[in-house]
VMD Tcl script that draws the C-alpha trace (Angstrom):
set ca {
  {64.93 -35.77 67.73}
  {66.25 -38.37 65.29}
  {70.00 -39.11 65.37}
  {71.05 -37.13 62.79}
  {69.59 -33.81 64.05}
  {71.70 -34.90 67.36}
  {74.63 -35.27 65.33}
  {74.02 -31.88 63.12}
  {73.27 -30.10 66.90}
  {76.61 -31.40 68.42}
  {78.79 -30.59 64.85}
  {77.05 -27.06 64.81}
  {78.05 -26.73 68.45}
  {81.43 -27.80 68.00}
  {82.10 -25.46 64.53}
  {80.63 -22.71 66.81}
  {83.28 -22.92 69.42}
  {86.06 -23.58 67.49}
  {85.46 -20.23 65.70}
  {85.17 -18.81 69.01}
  {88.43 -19.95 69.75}
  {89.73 -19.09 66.93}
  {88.58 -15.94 67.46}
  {89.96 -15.65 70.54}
  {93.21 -16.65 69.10}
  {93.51 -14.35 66.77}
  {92.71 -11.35 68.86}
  {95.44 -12.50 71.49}
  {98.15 -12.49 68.74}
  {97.09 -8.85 67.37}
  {97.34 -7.78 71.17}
  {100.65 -9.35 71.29}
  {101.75 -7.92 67.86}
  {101.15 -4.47 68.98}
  {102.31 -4.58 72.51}
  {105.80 -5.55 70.78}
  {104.85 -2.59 68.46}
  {105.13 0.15 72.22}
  {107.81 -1.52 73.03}
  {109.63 -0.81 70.07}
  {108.30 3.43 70.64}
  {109.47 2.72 73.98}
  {112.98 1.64 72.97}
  {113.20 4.83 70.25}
  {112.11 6.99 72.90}
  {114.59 5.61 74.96}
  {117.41 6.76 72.41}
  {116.06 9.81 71.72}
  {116.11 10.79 75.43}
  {120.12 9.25 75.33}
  {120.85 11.87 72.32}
  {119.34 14.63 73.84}
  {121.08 14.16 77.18}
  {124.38 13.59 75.37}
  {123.17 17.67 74.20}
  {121.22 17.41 71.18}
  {118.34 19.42 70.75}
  {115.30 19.62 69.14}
  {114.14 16.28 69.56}
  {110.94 17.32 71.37}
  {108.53 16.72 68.58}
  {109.87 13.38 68.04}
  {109.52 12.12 71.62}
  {106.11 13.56 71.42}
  {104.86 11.75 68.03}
  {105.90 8.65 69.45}
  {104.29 9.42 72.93}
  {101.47 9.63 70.80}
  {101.83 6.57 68.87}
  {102.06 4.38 72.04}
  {98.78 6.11 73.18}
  {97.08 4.61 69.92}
  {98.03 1.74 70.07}
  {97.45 1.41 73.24}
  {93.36 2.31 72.66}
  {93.48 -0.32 69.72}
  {94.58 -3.18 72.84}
  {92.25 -1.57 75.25}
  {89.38 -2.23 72.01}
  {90.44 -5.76 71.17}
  {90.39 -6.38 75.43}
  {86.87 -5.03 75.65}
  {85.74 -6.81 72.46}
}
mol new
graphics top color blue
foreach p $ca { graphics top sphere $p radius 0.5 }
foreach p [lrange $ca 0 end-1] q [lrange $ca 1 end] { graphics top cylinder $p $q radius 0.2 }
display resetview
């Protein structure tokens, strides 16, 4: 192997694991992103439950959209973990 395959084998090798990192990277961020995305149903549930013990009603549907928000989002983190 002649010097300039070596050097083609150790650039392709480096280009490979830079995208992996990059990769890597980029999937850490989205998982961050959307973590900060519960917390923010978290917080809304939070003041829903505060208006509802203060003796509003009918807020039931609302707690229960966002319940199922978080769960989404929460199988789109579990997806980018597993990927």
């Amino acid at each position: 192997m002649g010097i300039l395959d070596k050097a083609v084998a150790a650039t392709k090798k480096v280009t490979d694991a830079a995208q992996e990192g990059f990769a890597e990277a980029k999937d850490k961020g989205q998982t961050l992103v959307l973590k900060r995305k519960i917390n923010g149903y978290a917080e809304e549930i939070g003041h829903i439950i505060a208006r509802q013990k203060g003796g509003e009603a009918g807020l039931d549907a609302e707690v229960d959209r966002l319940v199922s928000e978080m769960r989404a989002v929460e199988a789109e983190i579990k997806a980018l973990d597993e990927a």
